[in-house]
LOMI-605475 format. One record per residue (C-alpha): residue number from 1; residue in three letters; x, y, z. Coordinates in nm, 4 decimals. Each point is the difference from the previous one (the first is absolute). Example, Ala and Ser with C-alpha at 12.3 -4.5 7.8 and 13.67 -1.06 7.14 Angstrom:
# residues 2
@resi=1	resn=ala	xx=1.2300	yy=-0.4500	zz=0.7800;
@resi=2	resn=ser	xx=0.1370	yy=0.3440	zz=-0.0660;
This chain:
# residues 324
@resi=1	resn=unk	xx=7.1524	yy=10.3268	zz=11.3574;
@resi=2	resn=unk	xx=-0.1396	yy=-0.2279	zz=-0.2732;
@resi=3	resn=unk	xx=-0.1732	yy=-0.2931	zz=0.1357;
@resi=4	resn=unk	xx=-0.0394	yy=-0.2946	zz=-0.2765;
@resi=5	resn=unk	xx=-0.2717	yy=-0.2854	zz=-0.0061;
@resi=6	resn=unk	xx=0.2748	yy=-0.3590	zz=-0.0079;
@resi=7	resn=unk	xx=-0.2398	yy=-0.1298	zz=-0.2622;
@resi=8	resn=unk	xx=0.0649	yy=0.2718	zz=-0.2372;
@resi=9	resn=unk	xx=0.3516	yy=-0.1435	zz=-0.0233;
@resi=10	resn=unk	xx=-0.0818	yy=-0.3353	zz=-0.0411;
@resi=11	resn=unk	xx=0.0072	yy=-0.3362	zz=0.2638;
@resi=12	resn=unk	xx=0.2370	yy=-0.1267	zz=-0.2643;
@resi=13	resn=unk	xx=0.3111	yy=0.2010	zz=0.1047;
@resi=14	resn=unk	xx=0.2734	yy=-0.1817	zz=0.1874;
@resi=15	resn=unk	xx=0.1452	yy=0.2059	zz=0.2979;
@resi=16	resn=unk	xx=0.2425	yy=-0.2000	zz=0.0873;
@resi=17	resn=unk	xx=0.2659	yy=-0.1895	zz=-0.2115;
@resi=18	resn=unk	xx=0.2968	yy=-0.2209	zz=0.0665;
@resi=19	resn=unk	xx=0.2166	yy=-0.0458	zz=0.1389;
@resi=20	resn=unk	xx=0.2817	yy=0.1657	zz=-0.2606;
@resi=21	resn=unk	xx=0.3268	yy=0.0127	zz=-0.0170;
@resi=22	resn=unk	xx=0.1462	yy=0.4085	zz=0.1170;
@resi=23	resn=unk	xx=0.3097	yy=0.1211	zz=-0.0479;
@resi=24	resn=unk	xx=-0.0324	yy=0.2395	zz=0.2904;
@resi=25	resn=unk	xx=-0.2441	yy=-0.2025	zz=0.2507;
@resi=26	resn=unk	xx=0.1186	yy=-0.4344	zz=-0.1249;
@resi=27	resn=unk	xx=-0.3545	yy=-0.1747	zz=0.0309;
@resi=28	resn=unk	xx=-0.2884	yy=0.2908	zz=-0.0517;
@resi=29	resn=unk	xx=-0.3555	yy=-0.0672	zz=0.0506;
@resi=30	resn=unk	xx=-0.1486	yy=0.2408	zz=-0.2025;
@resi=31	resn=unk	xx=-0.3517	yy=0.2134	zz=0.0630;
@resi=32	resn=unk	xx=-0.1214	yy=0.1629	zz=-0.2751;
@resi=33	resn=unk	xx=-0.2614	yy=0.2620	zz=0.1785;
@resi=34	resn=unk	xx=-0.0592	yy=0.2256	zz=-0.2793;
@resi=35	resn=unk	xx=-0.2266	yy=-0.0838	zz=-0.3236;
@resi=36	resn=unk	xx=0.1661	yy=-0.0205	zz=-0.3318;
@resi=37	resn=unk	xx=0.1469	yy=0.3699	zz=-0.0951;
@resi=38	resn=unk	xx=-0.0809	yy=0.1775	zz=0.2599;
@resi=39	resn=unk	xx=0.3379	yy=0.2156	zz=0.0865;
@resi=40	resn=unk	xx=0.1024	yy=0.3464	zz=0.0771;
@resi=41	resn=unk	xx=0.2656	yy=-0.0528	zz=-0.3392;
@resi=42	resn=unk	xx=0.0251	yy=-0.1660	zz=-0.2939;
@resi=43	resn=unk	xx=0.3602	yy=-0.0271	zz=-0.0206;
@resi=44	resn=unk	xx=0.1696	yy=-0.0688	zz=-0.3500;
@resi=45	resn=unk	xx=0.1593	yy=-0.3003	zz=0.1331;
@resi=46	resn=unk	xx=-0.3382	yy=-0.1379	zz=0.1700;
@resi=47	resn=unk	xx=-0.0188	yy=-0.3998	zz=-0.1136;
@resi=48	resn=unk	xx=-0.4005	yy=0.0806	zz=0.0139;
@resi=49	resn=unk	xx=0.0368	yy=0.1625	zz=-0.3218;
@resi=50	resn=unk	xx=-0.0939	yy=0.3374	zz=-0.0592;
@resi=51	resn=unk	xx=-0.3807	yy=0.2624	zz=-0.0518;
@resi=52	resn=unk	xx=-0.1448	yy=-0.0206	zz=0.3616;
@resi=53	resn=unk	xx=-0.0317	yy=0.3616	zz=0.1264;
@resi=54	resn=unk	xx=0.1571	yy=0.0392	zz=0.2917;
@resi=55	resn=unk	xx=-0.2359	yy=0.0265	zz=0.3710;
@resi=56	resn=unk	xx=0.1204	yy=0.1966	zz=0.3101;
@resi=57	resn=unk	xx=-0.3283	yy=-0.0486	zz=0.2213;
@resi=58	resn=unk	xx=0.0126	yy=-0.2933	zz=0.2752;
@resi=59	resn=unk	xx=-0.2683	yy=-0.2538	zz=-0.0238;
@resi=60	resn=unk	xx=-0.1230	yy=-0.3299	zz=0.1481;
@resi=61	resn=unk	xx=0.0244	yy=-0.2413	zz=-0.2352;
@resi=62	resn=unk	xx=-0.0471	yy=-0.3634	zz=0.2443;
@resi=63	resn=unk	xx=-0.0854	yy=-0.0363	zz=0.3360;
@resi=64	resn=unk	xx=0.2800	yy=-0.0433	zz=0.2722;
@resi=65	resn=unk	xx=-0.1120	yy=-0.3360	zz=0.0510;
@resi=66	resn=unk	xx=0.0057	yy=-0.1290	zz=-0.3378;
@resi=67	resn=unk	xx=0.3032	yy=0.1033	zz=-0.0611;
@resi=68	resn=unk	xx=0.0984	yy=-0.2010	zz=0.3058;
@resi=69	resn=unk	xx=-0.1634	yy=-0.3165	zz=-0.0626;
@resi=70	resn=unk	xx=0.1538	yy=-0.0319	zz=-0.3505;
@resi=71	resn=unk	xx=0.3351	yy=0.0477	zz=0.1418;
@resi=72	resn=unk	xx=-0.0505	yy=-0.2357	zz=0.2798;
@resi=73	resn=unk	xx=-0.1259	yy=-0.2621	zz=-0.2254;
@resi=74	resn=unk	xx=0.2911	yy=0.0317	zz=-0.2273;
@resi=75	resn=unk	xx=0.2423	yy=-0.0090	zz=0.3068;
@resi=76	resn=unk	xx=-0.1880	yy=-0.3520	zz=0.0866;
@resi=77	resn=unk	xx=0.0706	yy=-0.1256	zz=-0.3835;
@resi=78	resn=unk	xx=0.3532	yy=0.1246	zz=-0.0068;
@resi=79	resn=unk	xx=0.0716	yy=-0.2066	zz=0.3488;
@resi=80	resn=unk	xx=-0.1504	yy=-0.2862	zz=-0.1210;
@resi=81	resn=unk	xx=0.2396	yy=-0.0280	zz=-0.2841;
@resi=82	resn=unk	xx=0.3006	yy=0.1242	zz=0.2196;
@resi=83	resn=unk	xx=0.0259	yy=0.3033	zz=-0.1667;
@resi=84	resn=unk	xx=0.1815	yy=0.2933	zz=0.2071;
@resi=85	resn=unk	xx=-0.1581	yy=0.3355	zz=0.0142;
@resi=86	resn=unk	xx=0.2421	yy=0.2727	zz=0.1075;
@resi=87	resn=unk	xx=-0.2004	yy=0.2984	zz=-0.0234;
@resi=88	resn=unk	xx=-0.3680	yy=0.1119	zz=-0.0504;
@resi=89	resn=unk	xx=0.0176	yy=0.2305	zz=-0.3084;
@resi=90	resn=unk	xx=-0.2351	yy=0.2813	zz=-0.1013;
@resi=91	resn=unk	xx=0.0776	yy=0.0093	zz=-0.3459;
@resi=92	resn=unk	xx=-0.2405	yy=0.0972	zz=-0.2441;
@resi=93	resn=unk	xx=-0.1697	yy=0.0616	zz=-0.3312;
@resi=94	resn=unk	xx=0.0130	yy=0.3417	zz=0.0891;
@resi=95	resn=unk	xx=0.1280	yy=0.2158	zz=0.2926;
@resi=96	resn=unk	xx=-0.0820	yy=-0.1933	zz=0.3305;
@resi=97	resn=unk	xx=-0.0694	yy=0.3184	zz=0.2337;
@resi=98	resn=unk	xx=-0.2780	yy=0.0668	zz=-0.2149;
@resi=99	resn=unk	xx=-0.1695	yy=-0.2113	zz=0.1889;
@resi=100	resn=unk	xx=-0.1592	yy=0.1566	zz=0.2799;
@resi=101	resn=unk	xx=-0.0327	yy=-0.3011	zz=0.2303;
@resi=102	resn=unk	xx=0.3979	yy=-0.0741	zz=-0.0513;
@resi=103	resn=unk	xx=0.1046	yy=0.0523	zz=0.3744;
@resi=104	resn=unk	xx=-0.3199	yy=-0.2429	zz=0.1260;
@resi=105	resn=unk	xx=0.1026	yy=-0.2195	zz=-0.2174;
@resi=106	resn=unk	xx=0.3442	yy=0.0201	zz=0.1113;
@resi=107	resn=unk	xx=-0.1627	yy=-0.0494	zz=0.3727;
@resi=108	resn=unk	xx=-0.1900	yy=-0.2807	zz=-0.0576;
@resi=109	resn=unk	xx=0.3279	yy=-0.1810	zz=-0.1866;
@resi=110	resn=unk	xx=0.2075	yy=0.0686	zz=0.2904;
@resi=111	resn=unk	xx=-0.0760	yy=-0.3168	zz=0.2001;
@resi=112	resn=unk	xx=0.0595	yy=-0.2448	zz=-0.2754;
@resi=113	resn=unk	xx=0.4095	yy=0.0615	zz=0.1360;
@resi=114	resn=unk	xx=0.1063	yy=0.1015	zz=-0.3731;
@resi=115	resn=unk	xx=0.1950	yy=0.3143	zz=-0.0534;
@resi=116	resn=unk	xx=-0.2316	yy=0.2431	zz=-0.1974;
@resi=117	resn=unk	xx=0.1622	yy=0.1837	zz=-0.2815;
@resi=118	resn=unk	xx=-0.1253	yy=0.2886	zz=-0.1874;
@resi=119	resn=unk	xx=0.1534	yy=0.0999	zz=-0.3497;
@resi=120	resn=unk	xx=-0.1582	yy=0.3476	zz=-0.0795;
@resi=121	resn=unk	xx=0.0375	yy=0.2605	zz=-0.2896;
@resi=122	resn=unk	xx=0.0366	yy=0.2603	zz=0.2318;
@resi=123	resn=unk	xx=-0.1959	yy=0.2299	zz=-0.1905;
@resi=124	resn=unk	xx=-0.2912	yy=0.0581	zz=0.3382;
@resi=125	resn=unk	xx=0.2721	yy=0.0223	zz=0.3020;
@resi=126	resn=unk	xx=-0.1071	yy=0.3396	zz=0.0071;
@resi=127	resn=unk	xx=-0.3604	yy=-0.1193	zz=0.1547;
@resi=128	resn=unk	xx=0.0892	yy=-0.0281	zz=0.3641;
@resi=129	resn=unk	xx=-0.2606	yy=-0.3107	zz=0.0007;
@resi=130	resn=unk	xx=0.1837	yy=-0.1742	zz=-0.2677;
@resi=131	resn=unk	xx=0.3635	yy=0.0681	zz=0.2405;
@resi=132	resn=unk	xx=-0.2094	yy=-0.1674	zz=0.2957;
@resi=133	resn=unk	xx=-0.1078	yy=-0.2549	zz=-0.1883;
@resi=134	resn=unk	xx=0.3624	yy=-0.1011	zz=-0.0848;
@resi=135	resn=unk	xx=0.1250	yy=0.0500	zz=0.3824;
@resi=136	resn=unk	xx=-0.1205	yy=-0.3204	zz=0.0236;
@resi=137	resn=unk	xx=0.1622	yy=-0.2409	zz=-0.2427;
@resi=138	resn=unk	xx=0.3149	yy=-0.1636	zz=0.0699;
@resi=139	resn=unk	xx=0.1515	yy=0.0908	zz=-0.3192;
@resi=140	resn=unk	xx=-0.0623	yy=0.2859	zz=-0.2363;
@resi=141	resn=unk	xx=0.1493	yy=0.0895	zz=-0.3735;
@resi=142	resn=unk	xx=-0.0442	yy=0.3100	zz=-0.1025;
@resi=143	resn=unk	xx=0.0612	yy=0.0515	zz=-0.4200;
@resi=144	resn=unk	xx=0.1990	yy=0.2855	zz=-0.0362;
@resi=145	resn=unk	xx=0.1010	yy=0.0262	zz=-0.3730;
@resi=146	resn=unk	xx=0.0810	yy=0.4356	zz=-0.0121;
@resi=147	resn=unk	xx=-0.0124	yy=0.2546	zz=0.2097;
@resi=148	resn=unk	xx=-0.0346	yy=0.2281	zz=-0.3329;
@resi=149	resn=unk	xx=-0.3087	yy=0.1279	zz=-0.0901;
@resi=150	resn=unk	xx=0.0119	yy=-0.0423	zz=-0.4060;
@resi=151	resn=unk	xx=0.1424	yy=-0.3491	zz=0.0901;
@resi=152	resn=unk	xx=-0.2249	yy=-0.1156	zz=0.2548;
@resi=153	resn=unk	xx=-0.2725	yy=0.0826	zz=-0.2415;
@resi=154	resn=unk	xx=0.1384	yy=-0.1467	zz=-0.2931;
@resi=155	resn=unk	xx=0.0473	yy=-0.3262	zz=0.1420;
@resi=156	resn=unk	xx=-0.2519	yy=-0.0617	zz=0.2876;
@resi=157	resn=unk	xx=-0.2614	yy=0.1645	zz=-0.2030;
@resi=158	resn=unk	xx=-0.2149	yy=0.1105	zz=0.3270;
@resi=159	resn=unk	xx=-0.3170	yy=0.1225	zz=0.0363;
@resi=160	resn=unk	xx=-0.0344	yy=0.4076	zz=-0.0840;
@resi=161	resn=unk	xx=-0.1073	yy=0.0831	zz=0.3333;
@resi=162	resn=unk	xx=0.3736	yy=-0.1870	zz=0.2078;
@resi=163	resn=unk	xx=0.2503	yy=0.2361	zz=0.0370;
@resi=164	resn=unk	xx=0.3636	yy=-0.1243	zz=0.0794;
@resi=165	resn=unk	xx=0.1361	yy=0.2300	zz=0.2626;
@resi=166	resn=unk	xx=-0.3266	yy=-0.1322	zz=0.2034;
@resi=167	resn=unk	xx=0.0660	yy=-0.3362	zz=-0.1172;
@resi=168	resn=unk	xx=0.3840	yy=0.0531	zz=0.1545;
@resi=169	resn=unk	xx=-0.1274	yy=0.2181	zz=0.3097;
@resi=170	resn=unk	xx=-0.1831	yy=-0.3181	zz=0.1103;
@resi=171	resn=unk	xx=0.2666	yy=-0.2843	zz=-0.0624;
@resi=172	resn=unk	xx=0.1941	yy=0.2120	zz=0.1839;
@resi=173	resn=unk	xx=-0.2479	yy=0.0360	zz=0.3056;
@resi=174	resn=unk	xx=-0.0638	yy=-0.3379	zz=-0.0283;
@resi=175	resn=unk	xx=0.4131	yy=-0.1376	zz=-0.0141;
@resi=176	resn=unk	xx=-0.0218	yy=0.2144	zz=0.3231;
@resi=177	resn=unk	xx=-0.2573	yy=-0.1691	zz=0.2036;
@resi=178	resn=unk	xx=0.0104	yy=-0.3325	zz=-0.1169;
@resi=179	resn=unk	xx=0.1568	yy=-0.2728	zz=0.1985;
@resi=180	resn=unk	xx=-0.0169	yy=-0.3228	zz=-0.2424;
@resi=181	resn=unk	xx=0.2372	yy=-0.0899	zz=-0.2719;
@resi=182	resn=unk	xx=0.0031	yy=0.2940	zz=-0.2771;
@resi=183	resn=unk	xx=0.1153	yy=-0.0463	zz=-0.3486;
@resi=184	resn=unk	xx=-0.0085	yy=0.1594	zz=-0.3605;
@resi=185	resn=unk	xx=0.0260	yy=-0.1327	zz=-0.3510;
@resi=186	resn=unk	xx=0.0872	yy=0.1972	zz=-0.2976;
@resi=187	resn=unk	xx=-0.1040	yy=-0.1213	zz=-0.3569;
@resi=188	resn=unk	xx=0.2819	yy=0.1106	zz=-0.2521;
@resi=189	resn=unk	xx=-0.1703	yy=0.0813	zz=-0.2887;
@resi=190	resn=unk	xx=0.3027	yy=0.0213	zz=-0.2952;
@resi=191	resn=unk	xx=-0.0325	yy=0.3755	zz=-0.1264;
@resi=192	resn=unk	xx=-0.2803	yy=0.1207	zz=0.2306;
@resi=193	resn=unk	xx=0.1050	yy=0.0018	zz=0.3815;
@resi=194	resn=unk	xx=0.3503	yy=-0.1068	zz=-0.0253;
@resi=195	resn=unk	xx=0.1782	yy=0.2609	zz=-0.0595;
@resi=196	resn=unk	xx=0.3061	yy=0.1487	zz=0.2509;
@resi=197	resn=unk	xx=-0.1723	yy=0.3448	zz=0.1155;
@resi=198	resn=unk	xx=-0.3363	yy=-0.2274	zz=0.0813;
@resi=199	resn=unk	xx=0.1743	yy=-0.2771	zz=0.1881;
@resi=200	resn=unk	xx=0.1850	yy=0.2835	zz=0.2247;
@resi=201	resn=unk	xx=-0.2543	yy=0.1516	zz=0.0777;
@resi=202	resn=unk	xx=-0.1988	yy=-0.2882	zz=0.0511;
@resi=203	resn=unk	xx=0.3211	yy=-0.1242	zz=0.2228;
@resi=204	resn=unk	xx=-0.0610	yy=0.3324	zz=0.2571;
@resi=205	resn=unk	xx=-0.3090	yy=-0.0635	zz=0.0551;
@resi=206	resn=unk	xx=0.0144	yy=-0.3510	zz=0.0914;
@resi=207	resn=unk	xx=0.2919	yy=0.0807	zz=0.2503;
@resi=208	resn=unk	xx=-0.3336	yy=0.1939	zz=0.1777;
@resi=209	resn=unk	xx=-0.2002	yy=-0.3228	zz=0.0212;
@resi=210	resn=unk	xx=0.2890	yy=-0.2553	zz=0.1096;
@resi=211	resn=unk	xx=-0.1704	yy=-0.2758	zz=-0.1376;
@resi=212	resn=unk	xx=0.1812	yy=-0.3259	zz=0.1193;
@resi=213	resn=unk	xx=0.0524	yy=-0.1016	zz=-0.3753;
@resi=214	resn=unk	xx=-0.0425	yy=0.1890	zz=-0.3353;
@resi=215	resn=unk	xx=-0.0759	yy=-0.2582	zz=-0.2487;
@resi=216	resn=unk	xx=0.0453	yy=0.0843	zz=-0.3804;
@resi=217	resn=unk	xx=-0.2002	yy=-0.1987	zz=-0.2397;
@resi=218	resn=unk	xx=-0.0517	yy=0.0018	zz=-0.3809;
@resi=219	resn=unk	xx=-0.2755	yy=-0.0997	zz=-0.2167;
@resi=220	resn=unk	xx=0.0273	yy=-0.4401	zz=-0.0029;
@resi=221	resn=unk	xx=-0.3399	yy=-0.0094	zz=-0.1346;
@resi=222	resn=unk	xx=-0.2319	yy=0.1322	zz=-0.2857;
@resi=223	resn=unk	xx=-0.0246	yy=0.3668	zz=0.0635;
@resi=224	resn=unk	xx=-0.3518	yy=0.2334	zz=-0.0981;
@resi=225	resn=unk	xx=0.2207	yy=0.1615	zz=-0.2598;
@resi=226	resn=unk	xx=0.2250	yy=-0.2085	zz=-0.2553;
@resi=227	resn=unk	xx=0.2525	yy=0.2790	zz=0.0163;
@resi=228	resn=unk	xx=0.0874	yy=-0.0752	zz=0.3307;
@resi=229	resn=unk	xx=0.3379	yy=-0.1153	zz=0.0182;
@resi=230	resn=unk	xx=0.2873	yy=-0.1187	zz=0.2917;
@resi=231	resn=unk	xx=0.2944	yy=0.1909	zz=0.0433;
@resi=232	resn=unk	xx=0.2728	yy=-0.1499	zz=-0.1052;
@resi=233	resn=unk	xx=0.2457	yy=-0.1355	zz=0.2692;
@resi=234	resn=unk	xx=0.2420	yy=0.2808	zz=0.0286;
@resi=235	resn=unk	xx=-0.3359	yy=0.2825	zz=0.0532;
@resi=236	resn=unk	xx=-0.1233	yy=-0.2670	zz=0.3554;
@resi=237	resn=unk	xx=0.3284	yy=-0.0062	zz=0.0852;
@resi=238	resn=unk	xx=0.0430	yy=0.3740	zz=-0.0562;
@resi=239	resn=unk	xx=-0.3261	yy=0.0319	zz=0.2252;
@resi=240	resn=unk	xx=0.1220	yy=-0.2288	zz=0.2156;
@resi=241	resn=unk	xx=0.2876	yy=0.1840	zz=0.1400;
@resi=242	resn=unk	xx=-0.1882	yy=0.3346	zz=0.0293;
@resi=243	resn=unk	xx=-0.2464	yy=-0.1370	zz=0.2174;
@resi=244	resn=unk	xx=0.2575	yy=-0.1766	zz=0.1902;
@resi=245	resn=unk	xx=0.1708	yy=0.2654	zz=0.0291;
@resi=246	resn=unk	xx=-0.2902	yy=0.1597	zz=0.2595;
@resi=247	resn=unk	xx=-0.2014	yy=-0.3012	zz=0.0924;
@resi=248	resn=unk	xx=0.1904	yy=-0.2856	zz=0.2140;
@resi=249	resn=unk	xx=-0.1803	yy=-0.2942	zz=-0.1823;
@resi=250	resn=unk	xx=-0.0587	yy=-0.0184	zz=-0.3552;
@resi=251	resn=unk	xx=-0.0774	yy=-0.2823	zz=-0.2075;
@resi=252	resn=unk	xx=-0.0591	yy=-0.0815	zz=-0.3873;
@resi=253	resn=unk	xx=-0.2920	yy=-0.1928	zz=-0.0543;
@resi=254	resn=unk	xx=0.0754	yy=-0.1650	zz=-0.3851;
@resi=255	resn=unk	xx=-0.0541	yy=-0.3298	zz=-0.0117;
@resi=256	resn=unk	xx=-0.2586	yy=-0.2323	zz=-0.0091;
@resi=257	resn=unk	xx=-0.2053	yy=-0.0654	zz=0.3135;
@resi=258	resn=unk	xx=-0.0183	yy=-0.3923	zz=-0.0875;
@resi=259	resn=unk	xx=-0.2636	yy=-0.2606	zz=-0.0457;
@resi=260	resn=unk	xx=-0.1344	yy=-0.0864	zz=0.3642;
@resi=261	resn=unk	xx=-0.3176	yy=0.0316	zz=-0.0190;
@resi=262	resn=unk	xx=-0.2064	yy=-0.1212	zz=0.2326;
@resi=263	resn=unk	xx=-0.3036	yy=-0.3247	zz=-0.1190;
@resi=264	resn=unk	xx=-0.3065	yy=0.0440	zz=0.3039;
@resi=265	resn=unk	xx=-0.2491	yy=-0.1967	zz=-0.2192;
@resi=266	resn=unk	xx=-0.1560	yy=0.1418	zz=-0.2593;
@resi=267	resn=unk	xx=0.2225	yy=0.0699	zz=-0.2883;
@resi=268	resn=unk	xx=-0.2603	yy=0.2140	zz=-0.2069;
@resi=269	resn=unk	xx=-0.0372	yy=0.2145	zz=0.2937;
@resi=270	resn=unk	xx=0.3637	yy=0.0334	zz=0.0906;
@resi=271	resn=unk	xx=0.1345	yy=0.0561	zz=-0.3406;
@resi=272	resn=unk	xx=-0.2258	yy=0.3190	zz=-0.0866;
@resi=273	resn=unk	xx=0.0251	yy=0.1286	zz=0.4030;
@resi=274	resn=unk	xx=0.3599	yy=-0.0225	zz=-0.0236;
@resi=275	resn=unk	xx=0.0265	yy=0.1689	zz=-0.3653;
@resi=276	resn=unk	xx=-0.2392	yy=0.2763	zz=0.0450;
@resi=277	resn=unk	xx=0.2838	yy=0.1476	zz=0.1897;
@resi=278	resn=unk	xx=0.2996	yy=-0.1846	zz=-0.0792;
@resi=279	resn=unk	xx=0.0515	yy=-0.0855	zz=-0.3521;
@resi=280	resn=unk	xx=0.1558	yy=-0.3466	zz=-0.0313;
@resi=281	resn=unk	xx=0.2116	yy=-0.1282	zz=-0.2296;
@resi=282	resn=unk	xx=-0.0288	yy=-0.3025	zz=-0.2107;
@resi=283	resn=unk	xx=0.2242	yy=-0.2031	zz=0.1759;
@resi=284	resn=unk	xx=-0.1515	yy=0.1158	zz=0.3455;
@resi=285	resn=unk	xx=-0.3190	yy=-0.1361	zz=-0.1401;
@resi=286	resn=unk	xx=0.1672	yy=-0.3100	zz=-0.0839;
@resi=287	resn=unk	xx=0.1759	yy=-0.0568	zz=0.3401;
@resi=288	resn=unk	xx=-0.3609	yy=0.0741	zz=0.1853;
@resi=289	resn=unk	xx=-0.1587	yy=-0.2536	zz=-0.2515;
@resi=290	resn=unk	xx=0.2362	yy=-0.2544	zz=0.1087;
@resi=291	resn=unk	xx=-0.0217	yy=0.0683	zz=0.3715;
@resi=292	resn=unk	xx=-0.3967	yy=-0.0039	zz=-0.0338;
@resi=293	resn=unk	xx=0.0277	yy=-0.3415	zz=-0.1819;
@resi=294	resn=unk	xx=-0.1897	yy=0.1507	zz=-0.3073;
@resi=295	resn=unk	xx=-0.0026	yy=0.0152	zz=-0.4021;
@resi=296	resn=unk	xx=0.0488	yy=0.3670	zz=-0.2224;
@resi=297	resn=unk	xx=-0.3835	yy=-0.0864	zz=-0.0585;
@resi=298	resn=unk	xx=-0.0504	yy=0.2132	zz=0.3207;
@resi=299	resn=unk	xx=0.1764	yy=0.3050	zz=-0.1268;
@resi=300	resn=unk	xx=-0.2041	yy=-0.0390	zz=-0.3577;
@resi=301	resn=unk	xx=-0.2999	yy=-0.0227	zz=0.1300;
@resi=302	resn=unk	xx=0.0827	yy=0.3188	zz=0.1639;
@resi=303	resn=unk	xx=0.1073	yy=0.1327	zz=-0.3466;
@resi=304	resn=unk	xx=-0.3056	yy=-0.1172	zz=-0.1809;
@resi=305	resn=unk	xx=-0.2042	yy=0.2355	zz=0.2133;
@resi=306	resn=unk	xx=0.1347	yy=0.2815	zz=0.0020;
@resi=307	resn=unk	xx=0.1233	yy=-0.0146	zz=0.3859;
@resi=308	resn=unk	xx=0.3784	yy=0.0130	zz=-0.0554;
@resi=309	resn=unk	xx=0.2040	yy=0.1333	zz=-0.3177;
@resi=310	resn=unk	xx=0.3463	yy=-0.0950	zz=-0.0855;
@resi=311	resn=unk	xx=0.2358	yy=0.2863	zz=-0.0966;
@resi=312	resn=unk	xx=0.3943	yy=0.0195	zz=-0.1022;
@resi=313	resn=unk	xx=0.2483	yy=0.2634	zz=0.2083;
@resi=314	resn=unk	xx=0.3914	yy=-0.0015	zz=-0.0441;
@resi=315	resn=unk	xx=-0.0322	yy=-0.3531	zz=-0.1788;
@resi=316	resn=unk	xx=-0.2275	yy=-0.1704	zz=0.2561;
@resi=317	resn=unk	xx=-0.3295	yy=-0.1132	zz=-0.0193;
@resi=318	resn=unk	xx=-0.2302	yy=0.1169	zz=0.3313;
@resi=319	resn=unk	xx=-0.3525	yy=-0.0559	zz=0.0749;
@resi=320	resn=unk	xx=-0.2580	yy=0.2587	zz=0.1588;
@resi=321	resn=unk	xx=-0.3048	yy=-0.0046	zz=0.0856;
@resi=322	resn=unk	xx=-0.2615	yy=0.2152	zz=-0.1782;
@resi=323	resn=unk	xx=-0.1784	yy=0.2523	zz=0.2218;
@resi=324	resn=unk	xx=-0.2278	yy=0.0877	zz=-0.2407;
């Protein structure tokens, strides 16, 4: 196991961020335990953009305890404002059970009384460590975009050394044992993964995990590849019913997630902690502004140096931060 010095990463990274608006979990506090690109994929539809080579190998990337003493500070600043926090979200740059310290983290959160969520790639369930790790969040997503090889490799992109029917040995090892709440998404990528064969198949198998919801998603923000495109309506819907038609709960996940973001004093901060996972749009930047009591000077001086970039998707204009 890779062991990594937390200066080489930089004391400027922000682990935790929010709280956000979720459309699976309402008020998210996010914790953002992996550097920037560091993930088992590099999916086509990845809002990080695209060119990091993919990484299987755990590491420790920040201690358990500062991980825990961002997240507790941010809890203080969201109660001071009255802003709710429904869940405690590892949600990363990357894939979260990279990190190696991921279930003492989990340990140490425990007594702050939030549910602990964990949204994972899936791509290491095969690692019995990684499964134990998980055993001990509340709530656990699992992406599951094909069970196909050529698809699965096509649009997760993961590193050479993953091999799916290892990948789907462990999820289903893990749906077995694990007694928390246990859901999967599937990104529709228009042309790629959502075709009728892939979704069947990909129905069957999630029958074997009995998630308590399969959530389908499509691409709301700007993808790694400018090809990638929705479905159109009649394709989800299409998708829909065959997973519906093995897994009890199924739900689309196409809109908008809305503009409730959470101010907790420092808008520089919160702005590029919040967008170096979640892309905002312009008019989620404008509602925060207001909240925060603060001028567009804010987001330009972030502009002028290089720390966010504005980009267009589907006729809207979103702001990310740049890793670089």
């Amino acid at each position: 196991m890779e062991t990594l010095r937390e200066e080489q990463w930089g004391i400027a990274h922000m682990i935790a961020f929010g709280p956000v608006p979720s459309r699976r979990l309402g008020k998210s506090l996010g914790i953002n335990n992996i550097p920037p690109k560091i993930c088992s994929y590099s999916c086509i539809y990845c809002q990080l953009g695209s060119g990091f080579p993919p990484r299987r190998e755990r590491g420790a990337f920040y201690s358990p305890e500062r991980v825990y003493d961002e997240v507790r500070v941010k809890i203080e600043q969201a109660k001071r404002r009255d802003a709710a926090i429904d869940f405690l979200t590892f949600v990363s740059d990357g894939e979260p059970t990279l990190d190696s310290n991921l279930g003492d983290e989990i340990e140490l959160l425990k007594p702050l009384n939030i549910k602990i969520a964990v949204i994972s790639n899936t791509s290491l369930l095969s690692d019995e460590s990684v499964r134990n790790d998980l055993l001990k969040a509340d709530w656990v997503s699992l992406k599951m975009d094909s069970t196909q090889e050529s698809v699965w490799r096509k649009i997760n992109r993961p590193h050479k050394s993953l091999r799916l029917v290892e990948i789907l040995d462990g999820a289903s090892e893990f749906a077995r044992i694990y007694r928390g709440e246990l859901v999967t998404e599937t990104m529709l990528v228009e042309d790629v993964n959502d075709g009728v064969k892939n979704m069947e198949d990909l129905a069957v198998f999630l029958e074997r995990l009995a998630p308590a919801k399969a959530y389908i998603s499509i691409p709301i923000r700007p993808p790694a590849l400018k090809n990638v495109r929705r479905p159109p309506e009649t394709i989800i819907n299409r998708a829909y019913q065959t997973l519906k038609s093995r897994v009890g709960q199924v739900e689309c996940l196409v809109g908008y997630e809305g503009n409730e973001f959470a101010f907790t004093g420092n808008i520089e901060e919160d702005l590029l902690s919040i967008t170096a996972v979640h892309p905002m749009r312009e008019d989620a930047v404008e509602e925060y502004l207001r909240k925060a009591n603060a001028g567009w000077s804010c987001v330009q001086n972030l502009l002028d140096r290089k720390e966010l970039i504005k980009t267009r998707y589907e006729n809207k204009t979103f702001y990310v931060r740049t890793l670089d």
